[in-house]
C-alpha positions as CSV (number, residue, x, y, z in Angstrom):
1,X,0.4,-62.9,-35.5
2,X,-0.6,-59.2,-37.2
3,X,-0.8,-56.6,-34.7
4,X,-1.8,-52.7,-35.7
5,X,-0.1,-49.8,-34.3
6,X,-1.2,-46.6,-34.1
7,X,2.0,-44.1,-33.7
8,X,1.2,-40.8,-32.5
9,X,3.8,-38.0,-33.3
10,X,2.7,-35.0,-31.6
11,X,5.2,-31.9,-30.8
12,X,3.7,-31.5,-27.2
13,X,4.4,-35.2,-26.0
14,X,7.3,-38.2,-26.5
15,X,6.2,-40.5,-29.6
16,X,3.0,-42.6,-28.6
17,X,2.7,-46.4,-29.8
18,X,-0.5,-48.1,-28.8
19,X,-1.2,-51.8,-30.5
20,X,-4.8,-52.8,-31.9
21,X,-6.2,-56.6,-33.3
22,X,-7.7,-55.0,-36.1
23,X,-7.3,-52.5,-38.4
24,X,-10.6,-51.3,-37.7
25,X,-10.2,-50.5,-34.5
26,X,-6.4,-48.8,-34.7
27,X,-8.4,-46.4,-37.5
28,X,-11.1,-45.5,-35.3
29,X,-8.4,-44.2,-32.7
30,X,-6.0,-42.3,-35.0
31,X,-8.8,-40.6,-36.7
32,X,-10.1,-39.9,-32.9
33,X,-6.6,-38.5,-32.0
34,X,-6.7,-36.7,-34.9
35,X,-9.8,-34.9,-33.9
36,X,-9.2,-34.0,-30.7
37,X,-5.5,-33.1,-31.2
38,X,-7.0,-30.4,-34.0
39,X,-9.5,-29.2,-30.9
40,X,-12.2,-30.6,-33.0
41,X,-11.7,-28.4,-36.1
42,X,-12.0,-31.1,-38.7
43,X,-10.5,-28.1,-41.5
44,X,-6.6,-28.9,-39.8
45,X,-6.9,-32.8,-40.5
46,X,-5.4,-34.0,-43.9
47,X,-5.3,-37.5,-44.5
48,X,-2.8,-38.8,-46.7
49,X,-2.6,-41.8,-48.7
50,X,1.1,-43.5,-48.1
51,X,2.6,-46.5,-48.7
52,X,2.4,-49.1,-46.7
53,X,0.7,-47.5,-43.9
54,X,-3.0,-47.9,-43.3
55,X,-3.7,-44.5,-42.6
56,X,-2.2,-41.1,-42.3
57,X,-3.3,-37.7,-40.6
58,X,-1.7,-34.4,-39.9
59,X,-4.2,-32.0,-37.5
60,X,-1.9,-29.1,-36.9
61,X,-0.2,-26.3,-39.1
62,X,2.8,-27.6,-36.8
63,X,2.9,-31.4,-38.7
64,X,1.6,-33.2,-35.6
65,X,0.3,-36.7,-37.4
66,X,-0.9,-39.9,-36.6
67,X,-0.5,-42.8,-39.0
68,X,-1.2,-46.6,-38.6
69,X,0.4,-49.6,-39.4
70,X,0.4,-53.2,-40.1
71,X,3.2,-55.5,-37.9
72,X,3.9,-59.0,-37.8
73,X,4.8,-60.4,-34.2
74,X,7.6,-63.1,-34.8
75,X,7.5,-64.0,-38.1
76,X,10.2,-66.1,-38.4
């Protein structure tokens, strides 16, 4: 089974996992923490290609990100 995970890393909070069905959906969050963890000022959100993750965001000068990733659920 693939599962998505959306890790949040921010410098306020303990690291955040929360698990999606689809990649569409684990997107739409992170790039909705992104937003509101840059207080809606889109200009402090840089998305970053990286490999093997899905997506990647900082929105702070402070290196807060969000990224998400593709997981298998035991493979055996």
């Amino acid at each position: 089974m693939i599962v998505y995970i959306v890790l949040i890393e921010d410098r306020h909070s303990d690291p955040e996992v929360k698990v999606f069905s689809t990649s569409q959906k684990a997107i739409r969050e992170a790039k909705k923490i992104a937003k509101v963890g840059s207080n809606h000022n889109s200009s402090e959100i840089e998305e970053r290609i990286i490999t093997g993750w899905l997506y990647y965001a900082t929105y702070s000068c402070e290196n807060d990100c969000v990224r998400v990733e593709e997981k298998v659920i035991d493979a055996d």
